[in-house]
OpenMM code with the backbone's topology and positions (N, CA, C; nanometers):
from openmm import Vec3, app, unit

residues = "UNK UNK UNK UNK UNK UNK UNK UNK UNK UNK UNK UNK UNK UNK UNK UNK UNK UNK UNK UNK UNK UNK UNK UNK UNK UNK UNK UNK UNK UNK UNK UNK UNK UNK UNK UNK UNK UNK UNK UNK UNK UNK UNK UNK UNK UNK UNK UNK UNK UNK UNK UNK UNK UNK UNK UNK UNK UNK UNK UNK UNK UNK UNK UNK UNK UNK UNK UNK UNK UNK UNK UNK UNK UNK UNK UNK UNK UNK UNK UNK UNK UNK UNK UNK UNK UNK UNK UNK UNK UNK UNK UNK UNK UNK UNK UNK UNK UNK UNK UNK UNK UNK UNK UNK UNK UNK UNK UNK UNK UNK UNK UNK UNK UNK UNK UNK UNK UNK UNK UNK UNK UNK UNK UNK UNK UNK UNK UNK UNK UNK UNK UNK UNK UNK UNK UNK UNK UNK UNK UNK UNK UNK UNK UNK UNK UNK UNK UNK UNK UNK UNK UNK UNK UNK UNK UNK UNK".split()
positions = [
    Vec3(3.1672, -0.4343, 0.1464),
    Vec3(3.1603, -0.3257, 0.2427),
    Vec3(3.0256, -0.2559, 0.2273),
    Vec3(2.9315, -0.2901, 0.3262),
    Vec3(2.8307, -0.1577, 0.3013),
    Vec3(2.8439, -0.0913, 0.3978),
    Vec3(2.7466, 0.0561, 0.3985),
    Vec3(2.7142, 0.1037, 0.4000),
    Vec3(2.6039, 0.1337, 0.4970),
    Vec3(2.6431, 0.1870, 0.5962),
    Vec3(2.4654, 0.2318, 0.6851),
    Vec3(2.3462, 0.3343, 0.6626),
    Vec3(2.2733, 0.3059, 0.6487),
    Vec3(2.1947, 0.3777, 0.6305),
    Vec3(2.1028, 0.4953, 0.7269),
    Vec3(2.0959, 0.3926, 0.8106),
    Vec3(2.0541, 0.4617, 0.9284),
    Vec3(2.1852, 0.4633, 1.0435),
    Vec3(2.2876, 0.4850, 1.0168),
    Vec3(2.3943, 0.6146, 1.0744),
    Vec3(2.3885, 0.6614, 1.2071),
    Vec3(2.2763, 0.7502, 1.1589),
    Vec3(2.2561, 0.8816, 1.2581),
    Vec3(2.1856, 0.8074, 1.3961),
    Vec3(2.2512, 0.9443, 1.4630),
    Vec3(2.1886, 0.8947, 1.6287),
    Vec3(2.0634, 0.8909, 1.6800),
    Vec3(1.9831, 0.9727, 1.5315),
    Vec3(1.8496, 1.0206, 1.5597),
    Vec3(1.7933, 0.9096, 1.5234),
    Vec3(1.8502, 0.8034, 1.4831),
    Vec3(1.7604, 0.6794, 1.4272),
    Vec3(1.7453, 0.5822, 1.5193),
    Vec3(1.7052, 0.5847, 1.6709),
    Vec3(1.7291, 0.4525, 1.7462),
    Vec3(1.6410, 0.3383, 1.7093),
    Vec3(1.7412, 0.2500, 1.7314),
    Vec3(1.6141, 0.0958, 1.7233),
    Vec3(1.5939, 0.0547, 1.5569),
    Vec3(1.6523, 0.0950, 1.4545),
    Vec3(1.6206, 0.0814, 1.3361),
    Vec3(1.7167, 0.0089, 1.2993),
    Vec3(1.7899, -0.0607, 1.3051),
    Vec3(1.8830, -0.1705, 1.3026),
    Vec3(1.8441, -0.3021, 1.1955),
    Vec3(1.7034, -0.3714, 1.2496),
    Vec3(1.6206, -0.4547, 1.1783),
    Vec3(1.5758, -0.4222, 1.0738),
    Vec3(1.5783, -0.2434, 1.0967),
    Vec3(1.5251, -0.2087, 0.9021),
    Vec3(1.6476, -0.2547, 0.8174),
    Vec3(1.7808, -0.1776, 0.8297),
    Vec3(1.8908, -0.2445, 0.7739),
    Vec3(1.9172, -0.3747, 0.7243),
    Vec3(1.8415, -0.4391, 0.8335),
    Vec3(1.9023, -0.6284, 0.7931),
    Vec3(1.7761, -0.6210, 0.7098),
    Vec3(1.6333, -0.6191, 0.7460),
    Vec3(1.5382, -0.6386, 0.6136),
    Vec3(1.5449, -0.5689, 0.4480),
    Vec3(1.6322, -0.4925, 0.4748),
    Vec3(1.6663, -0.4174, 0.3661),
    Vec3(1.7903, -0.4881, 0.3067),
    Vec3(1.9085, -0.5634, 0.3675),
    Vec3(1.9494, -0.5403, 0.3196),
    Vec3(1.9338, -0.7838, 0.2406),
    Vec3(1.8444, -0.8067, 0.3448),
    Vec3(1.7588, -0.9527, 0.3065),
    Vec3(1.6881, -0.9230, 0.1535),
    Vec3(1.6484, -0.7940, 0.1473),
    Vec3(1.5543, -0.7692, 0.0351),
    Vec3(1.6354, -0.7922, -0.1305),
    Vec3(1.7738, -0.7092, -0.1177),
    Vec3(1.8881, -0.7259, -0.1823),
    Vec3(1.9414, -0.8341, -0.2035),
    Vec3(1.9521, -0.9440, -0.1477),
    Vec3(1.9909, -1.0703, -0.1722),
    Vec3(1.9312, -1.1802, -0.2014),
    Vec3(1.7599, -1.1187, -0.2660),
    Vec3(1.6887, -1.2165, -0.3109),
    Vec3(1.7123, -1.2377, -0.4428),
    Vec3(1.7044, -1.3333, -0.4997),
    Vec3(1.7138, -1.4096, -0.6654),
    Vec3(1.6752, -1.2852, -0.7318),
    Vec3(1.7081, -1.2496, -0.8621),
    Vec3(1.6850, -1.1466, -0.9375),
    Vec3(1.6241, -1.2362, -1.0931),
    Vec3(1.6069, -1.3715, -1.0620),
    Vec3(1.5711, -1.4593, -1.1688),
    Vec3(1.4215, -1.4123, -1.1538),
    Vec3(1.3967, -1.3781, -1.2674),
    Vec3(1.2577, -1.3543, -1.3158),
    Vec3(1.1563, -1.4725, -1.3102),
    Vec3(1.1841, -1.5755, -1.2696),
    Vec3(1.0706, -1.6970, -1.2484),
    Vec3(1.0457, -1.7684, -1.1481),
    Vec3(0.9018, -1.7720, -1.0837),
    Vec3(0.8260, -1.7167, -1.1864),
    Vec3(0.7818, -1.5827, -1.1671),
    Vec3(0.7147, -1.5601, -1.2690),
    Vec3(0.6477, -1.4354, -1.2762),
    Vec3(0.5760, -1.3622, -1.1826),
    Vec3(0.5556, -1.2322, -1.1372),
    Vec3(0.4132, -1.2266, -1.0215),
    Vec3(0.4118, -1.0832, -1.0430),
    Vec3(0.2686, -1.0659, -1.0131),
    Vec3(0.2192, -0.9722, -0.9872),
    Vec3(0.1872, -0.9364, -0.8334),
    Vec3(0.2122, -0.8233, -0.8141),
    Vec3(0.1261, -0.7758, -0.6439),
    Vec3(0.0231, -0.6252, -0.6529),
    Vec3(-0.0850, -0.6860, -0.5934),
    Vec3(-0.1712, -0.5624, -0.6255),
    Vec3(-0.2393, -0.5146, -0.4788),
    Vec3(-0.2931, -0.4432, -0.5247),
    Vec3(-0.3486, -0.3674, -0.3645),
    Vec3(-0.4758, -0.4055, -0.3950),
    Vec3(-0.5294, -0.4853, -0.3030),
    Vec3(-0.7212, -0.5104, -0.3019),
    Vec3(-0.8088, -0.3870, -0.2301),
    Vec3(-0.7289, -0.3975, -0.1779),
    Vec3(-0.7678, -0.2698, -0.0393),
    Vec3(-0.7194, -0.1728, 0.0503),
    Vec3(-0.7630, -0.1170, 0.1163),
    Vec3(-0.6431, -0.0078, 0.1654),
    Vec3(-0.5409, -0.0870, 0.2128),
    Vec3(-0.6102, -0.1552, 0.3245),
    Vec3(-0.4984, -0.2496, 0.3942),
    Vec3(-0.4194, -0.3956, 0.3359),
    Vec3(-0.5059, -0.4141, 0.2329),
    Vec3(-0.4581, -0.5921, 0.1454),
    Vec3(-0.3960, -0.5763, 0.0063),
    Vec3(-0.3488, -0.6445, 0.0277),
    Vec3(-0.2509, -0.7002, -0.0615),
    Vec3(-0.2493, -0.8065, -0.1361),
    Vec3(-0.2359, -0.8352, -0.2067),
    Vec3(-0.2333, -1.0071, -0.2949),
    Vec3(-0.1195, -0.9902, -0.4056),
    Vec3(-0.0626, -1.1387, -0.3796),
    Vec3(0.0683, -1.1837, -0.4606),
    Vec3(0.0435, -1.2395, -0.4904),
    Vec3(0.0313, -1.2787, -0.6284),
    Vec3(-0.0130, -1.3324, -0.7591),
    Vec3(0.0911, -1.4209, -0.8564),
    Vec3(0.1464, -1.5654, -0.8538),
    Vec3(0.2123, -1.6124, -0.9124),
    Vec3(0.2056, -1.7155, -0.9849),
    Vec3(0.2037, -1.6812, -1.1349),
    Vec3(0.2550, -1.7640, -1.2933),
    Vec3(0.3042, -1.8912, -1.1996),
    Vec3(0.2343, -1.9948, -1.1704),
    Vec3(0.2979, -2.1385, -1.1481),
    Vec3(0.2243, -2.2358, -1.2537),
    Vec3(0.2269, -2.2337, -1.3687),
    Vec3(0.1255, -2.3319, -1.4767),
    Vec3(0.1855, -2.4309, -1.4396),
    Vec3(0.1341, -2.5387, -1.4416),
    Vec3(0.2008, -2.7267, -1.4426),
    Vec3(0.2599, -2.7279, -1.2680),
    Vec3(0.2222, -2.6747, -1.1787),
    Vec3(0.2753, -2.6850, -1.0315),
    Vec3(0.1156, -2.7386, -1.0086),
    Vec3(0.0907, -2.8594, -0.9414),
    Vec3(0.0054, -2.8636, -0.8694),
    Vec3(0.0147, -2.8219, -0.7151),
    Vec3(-0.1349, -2.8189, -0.6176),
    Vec3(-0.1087, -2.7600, -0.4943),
    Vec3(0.0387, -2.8466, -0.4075),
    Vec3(-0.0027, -2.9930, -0.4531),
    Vec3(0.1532, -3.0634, -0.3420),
    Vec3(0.2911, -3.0367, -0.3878),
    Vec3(0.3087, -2.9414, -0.5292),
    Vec3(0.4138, -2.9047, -0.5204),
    Vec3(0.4723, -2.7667, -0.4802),
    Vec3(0.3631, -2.7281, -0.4100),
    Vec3(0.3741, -2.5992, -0.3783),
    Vec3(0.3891, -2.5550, -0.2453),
    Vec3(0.4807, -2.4749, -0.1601),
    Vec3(0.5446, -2.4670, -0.0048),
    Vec3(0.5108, -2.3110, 0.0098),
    Vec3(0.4114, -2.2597, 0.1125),
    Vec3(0.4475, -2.1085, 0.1615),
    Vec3(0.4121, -2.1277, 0.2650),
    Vec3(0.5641, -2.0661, 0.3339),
    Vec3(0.6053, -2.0607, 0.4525),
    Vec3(0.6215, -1.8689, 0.4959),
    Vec3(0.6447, -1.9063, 0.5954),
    Vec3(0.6561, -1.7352, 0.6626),
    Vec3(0.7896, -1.7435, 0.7678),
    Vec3(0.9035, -1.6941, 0.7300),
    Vec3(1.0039, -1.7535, 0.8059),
    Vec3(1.0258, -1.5807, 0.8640),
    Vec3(1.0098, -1.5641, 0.9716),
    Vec3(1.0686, -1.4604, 1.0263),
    Vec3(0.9521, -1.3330, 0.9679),
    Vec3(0.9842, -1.2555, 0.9150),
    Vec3(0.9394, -1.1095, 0.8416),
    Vec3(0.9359, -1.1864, 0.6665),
    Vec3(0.9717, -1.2807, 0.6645),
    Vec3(0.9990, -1.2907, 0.4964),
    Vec3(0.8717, -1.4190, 0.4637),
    Vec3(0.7804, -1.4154, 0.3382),
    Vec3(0.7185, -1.4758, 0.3102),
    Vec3(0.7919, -1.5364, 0.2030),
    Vec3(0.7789, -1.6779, 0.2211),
    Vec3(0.9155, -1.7546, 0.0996),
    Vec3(0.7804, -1.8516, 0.0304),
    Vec3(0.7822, -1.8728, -0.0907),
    Vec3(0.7270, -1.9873, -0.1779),
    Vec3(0.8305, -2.0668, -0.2282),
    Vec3(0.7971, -2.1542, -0.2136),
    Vec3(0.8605, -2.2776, -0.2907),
    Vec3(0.7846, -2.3717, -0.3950),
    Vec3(0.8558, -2.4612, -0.5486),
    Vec3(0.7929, -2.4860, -0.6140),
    Vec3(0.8773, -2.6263, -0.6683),
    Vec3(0.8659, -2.6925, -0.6633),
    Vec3(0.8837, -2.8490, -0.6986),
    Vec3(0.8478, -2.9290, -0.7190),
    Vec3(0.8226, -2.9311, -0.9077),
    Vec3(0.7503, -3.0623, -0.9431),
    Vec3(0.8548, -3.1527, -0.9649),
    Vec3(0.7729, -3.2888, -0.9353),
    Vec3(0.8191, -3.4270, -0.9540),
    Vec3(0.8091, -3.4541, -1.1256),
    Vec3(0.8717, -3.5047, -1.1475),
    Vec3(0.9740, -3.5675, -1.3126),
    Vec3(0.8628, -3.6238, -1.3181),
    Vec3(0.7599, -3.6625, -1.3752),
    Vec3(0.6571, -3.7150, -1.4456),
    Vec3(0.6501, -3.8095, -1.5851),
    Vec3(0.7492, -3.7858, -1.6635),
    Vec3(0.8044, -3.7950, -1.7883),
    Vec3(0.8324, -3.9176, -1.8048),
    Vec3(0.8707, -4.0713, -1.7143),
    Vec3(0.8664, -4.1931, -1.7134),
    Vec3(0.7720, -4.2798, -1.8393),
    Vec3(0.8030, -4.3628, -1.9750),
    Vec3(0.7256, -4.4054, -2.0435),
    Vec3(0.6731, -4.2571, -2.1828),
    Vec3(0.7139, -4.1537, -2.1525),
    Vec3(0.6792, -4.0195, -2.2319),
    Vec3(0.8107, -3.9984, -2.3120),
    Vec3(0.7583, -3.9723, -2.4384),
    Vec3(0.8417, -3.9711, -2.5339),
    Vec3(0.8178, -3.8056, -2.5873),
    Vec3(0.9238, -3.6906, -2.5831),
    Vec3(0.8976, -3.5482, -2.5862),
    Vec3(0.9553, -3.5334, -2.7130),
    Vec3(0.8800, -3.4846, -2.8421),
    Vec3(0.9546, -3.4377, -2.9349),
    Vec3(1.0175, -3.2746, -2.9263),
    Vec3(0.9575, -3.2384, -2.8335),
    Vec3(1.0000, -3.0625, -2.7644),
    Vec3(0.9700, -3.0555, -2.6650),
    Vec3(1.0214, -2.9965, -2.5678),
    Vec3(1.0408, -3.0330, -2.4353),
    Vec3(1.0451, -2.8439, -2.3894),
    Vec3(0.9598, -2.7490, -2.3991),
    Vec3(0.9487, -2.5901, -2.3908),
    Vec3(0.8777, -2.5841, -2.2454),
    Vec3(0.8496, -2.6709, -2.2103),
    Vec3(0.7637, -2.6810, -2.0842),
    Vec3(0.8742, -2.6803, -1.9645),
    Vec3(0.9259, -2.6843, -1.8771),
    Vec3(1.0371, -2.7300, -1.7838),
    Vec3(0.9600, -2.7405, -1.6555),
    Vec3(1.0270, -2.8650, -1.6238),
    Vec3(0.9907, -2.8918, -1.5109),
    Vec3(1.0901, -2.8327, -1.3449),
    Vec3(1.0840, -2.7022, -1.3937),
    Vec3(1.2365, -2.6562, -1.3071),
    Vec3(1.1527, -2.6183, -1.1358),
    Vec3(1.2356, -2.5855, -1.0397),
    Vec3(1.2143, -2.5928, -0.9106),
    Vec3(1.2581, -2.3965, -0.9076),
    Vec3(1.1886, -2.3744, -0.7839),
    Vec3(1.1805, -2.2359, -0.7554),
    Vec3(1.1843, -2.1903, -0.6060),
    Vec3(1.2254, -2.0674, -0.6062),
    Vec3(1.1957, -2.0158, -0.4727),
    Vec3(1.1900, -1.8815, -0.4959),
    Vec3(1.0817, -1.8105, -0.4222),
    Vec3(1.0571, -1.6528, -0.4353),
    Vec3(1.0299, -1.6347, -0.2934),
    Vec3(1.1312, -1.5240, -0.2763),
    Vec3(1.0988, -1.4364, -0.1296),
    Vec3(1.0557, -1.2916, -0.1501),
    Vec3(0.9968, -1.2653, -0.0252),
    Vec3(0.9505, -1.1461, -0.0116),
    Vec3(0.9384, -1.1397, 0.1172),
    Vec3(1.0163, -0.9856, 0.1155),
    Vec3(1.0001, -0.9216, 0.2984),
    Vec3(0.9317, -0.8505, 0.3205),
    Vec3(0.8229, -0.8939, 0.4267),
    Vec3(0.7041, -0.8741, 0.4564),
    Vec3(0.7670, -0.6975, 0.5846),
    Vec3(0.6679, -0.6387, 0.5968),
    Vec3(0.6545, -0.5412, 0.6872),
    Vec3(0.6418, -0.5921, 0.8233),
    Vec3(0.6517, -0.5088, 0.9358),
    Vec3(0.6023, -0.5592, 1.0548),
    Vec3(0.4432, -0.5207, 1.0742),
    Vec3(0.4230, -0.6885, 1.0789),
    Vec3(0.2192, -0.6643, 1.1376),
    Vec3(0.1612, -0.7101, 1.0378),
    Vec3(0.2370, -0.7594, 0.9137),
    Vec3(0.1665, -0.7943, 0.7999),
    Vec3(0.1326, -0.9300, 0.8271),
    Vec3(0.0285, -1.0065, 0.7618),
    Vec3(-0.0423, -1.1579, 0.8047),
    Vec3(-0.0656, -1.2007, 0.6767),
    Vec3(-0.0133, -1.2697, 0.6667),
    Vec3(-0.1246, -1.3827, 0.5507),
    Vec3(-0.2586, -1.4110, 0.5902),
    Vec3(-0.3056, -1.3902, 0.4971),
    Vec3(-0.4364, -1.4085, 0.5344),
    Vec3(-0.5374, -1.5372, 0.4579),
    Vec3(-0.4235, -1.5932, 0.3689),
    Vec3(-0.5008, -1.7161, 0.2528),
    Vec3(-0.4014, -1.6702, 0.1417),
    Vec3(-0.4262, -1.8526, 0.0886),
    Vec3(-0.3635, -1.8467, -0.0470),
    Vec3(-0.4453, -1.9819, -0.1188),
    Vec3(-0.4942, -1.9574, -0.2339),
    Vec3(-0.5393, -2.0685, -0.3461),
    Vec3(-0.4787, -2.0791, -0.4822),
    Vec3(-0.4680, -2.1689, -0.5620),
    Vec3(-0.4414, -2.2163, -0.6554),
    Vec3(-0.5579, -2.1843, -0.7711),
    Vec3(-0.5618, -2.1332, -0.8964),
    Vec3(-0.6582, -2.1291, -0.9351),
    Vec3(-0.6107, -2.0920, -1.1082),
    Vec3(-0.6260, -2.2246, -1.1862),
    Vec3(-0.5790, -2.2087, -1.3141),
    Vec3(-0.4744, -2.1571, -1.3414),
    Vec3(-0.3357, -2.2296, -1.2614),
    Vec3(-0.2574, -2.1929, -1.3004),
    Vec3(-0.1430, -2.0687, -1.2388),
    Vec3(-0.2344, -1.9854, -1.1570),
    Vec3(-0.2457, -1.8936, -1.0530),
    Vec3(-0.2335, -1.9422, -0.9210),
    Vec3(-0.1215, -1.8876, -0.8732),
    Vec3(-0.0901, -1.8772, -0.6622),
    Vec3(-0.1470, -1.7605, -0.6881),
    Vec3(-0.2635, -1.7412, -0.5978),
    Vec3(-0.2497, -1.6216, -0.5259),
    Vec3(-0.2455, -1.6510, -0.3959),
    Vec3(-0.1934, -1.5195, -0.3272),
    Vec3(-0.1629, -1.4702, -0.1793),
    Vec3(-0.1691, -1.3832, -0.1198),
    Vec3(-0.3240, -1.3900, -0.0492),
    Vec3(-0.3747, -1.2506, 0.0169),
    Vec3(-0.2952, -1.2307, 0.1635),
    Vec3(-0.2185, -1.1270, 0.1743),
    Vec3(-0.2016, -1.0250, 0.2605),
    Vec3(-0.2891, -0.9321, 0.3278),
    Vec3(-0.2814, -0.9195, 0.4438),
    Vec3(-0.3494, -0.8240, 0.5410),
    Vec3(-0.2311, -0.7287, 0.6383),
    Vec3(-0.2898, -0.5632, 0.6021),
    Vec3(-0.1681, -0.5004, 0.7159),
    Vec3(-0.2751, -0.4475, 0.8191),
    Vec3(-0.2778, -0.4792, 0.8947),
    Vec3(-0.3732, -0.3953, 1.0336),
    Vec3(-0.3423, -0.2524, 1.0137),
    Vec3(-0.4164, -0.1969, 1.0499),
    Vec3(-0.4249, -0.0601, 1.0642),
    Vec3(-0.3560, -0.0458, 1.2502),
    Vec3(-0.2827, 0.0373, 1.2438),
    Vec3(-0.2199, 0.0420, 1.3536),
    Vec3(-0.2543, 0.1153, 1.4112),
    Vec3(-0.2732, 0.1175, 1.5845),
    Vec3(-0.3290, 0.2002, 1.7098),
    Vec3(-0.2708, 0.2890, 1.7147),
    Vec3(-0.3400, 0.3844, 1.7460),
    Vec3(-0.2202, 0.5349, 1.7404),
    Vec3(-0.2131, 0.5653, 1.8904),
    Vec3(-0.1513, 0.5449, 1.9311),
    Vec3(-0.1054, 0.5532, 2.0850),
    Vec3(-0.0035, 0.6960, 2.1652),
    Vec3(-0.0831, 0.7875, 2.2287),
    Vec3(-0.0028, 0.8850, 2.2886),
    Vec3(0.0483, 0.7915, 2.4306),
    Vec3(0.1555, 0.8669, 2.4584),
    Vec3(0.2463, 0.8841, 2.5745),
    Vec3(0.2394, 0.9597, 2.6320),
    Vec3(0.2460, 1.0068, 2.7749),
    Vec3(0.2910, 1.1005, 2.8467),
    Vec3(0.3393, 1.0959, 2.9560),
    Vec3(0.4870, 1.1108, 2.9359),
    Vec3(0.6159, 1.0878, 3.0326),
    Vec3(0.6547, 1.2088, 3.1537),
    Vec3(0.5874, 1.1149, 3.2915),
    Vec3(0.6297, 1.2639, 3.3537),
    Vec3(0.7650, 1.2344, 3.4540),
    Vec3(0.7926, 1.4219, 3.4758),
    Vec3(0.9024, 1.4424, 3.5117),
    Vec3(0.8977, 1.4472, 3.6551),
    Vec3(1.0533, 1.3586, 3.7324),
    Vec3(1.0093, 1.3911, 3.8611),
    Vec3(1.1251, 1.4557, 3.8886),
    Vec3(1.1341, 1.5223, 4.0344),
    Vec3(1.2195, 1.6554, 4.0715),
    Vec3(1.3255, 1.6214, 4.0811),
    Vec3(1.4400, 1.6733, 4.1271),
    Vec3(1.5723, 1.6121, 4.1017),
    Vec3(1.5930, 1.5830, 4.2698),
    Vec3(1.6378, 1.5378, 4.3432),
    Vec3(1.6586, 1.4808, 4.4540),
    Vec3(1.7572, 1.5518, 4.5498),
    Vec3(1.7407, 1.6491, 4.6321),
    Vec3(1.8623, 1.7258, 4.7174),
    Vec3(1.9587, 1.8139, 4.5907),
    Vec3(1.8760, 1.8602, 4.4872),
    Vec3(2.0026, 1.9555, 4.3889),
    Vec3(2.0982, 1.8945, 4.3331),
    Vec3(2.1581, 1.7618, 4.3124),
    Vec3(2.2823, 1.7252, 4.3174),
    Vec3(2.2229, 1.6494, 4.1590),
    Vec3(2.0983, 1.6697, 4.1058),
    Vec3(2.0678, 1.6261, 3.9758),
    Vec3(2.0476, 1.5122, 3.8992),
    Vec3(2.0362, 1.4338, 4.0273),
    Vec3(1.9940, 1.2490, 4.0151),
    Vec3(1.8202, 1.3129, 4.0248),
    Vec3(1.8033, 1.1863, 3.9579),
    Vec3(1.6813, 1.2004, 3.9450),
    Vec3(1.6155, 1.0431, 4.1056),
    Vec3(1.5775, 1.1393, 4.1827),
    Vec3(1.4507, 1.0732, 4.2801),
    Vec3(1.3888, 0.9637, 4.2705),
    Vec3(1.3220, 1.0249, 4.1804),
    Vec3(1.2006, 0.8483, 4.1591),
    Vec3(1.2051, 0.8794, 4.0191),
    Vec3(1.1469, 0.7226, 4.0293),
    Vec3(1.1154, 0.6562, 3.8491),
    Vec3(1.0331, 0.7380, 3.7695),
    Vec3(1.0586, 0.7348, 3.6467),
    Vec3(1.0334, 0.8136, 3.5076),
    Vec3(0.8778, 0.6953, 3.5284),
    Vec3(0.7311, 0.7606, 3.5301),
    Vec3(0.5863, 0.7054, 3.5401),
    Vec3(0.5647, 0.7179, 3.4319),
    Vec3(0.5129, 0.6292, 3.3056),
    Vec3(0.4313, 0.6470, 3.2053),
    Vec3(0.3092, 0.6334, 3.1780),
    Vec3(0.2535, 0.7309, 3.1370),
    Vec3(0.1045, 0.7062, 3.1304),
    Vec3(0.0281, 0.7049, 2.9807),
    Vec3(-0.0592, 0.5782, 2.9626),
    Vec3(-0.1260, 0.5759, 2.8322),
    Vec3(-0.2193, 0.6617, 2.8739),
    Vec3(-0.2501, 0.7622, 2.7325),
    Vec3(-0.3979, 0.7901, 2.6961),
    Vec3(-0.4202, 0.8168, 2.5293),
    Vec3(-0.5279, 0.7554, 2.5233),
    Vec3(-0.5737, 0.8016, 2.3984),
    Vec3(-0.5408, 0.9270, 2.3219),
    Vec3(-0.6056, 0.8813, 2.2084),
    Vec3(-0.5502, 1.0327, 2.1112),
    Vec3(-0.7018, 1.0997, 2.1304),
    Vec3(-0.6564, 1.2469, 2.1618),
    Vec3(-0.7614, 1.3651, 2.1993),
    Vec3(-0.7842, 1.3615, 2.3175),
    Vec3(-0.7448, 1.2948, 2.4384),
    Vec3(-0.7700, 1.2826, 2.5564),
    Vec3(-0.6146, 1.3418, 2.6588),
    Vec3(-0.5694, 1.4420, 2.5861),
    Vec3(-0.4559, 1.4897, 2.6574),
    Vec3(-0.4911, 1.6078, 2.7694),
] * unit.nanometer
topology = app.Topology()
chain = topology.addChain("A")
for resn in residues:
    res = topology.addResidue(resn, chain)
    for name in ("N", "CA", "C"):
        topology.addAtom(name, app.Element.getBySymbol(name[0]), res)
């Protein structure tokens, strides 16, 4: 049973936050592999992931929807190899992450051992509205004609 979060009536259209929120919750809580995420820049981002012994063909990032998913699957190699300790594993992975709206990948390389994965968030247009009102039609409180919207810039009101 959950729980809504956004409830209230004052919240229209926020529906998709719920399901990304609640996608976020049902990702693996298995610690492997490892990652870091850091901020490069105001707007960037980079995800940083512990894959030692993954070469690039065993490695999958995809962008399914809002969610950036990696995948990791090495091939058994071990044919003719005789392991007196075996601390290394050759295990398979998947890490998600739910991306924001507007966010882009922007590149990802391999580098000693290291995925990284640069992120980009645009800086978003700041956009006024101004909705005008038209008269009500013979008193009876229908509205006449269509609700006109007009763009203008910000400071240009």
């Amino acid at each position: 049973m959950t729980t809504r979060m956004f409830a209230s009536p004052l919240f229209l259209g926020f529906d998709h936050l719920e399901q990304m929120l609640e996608r976020a919750s049902k990702t693996s809580s298995d610690g492997y592999p490892p990652y870091n995420i850091e901020q490069t820049s105001p707007s960037g981002l980079r995800i940083t992931l512990a894959v030692a012994g993954f070469t690039m063909d065993d490695l999958q990032i995809t962008q399914e929807d809002n969610q950036l998913v990696i995948r990791g699957r090495q091939t058994d190699d071990s044919q003719g190899r005789v392991f007196l300790h075996r601390g290394i594993a050759a295990r398979q992975f998947q890490r998600a992450f739910v991306l924001a709206e507007g966010i882009e990948v922007k590149g990802a390389w391999l580098d000693n051992g290291l995925l990284h994965i640069d992120l980009i968030r645009p800086q978003p247009e700041s956009r006024v509205k101004t909705i005008q009102i038209s008269r009500a039609n013979g008193g009876n409180g229908h509205v006449g004609g269509k609700v006109k919207m007009v763009d203008s810039e910000p400071g240009q009101d």
